[in-house]
C-alpha positions in Angstrom: 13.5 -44.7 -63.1 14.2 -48.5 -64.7 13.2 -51.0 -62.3 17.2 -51.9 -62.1 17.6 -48.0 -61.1 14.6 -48.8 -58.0 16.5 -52.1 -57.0 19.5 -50.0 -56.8 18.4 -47.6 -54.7 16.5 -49.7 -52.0 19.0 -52.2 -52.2 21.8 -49.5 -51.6 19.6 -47.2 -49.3 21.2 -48.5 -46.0 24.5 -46.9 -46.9 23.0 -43.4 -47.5 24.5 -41.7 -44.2 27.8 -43.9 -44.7 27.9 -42.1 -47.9 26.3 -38.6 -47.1 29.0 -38.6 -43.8 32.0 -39.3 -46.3 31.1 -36.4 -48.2 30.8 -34.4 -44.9 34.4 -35.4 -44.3 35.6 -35.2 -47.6 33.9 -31.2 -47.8 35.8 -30.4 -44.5 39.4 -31.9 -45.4 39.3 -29.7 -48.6 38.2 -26.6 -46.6 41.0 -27.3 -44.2 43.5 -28.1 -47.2 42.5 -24.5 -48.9 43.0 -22.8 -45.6 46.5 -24.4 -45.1 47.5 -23.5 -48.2 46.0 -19.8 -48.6 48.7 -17.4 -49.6 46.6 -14.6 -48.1 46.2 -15.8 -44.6 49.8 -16.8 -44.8 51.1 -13.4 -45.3 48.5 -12.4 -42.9 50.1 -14.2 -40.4 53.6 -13.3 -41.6 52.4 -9.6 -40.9 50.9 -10.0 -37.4 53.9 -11.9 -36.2 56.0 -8.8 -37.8 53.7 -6.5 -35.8 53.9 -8.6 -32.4 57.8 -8.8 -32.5 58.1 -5.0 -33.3 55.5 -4.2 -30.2 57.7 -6.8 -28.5 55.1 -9.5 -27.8 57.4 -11.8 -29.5 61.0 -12.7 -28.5 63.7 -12.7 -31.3 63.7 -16.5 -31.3 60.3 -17.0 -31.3 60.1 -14.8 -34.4 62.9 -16.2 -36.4 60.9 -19.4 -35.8 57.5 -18.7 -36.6 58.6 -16.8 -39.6 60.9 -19.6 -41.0 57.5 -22.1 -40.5 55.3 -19.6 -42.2 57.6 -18.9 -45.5 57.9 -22.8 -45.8 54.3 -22.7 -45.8 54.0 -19.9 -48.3 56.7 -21.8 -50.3 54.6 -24.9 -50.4 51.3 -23.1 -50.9 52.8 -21.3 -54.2 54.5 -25.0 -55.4 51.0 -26.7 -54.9 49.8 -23.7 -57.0 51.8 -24.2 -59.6 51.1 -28.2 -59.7 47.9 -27.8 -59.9 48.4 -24.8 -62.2 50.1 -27.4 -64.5 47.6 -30.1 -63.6 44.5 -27.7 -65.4 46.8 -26.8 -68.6 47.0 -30.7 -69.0 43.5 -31.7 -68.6 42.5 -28.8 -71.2 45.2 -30.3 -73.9 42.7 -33.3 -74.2 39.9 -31.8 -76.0 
């Protein structure tokens, strides 16, 4: 380590858990962004709420609702998807 490096570090060592906690938060909004968007547990859903209304847990209305939310969901899972499909196709043309 340079003696620069060293400075760096002890000058910057205060802000270690500032840091290490934004990357604890950071780490947990991605998790909660790939559940939101994950076409499995979407469908999942989708199915159980299917299986609920046919048992008659669920009232007609409350179906037609919850299904309309989850197929908006799905919807914007599979456009995300796709962007970020497109996104990866990009970042490989520069090489």
């Amino acid at each position: 380590m340079t003696v620069v490096g060293l400075f760096t570090s002890l000058v910057t060592l205060p802000l270690a858990p500032v840091r290490g906690a934004a990357w604890v938060v950071e780490q947990v909004a991605e998790e909660a962004e790939r559940q939101l968007y994950d076409e499995s547990r979407i469908r999942r859903e989708l199915l159980q709420l299917e299986l609920d209304h046919d048992a008659g847990l669920v009232s007609d209305e409350t179906y037609g609702t919850h299904a309309d939310d989850l197929l908006r969901h799905m919807a914007a899972a599979r456009e995300r998807r796709a962007e970020e499909e497109a996104t990866q196709g990009w970042e490989g043309d520069d090489g």
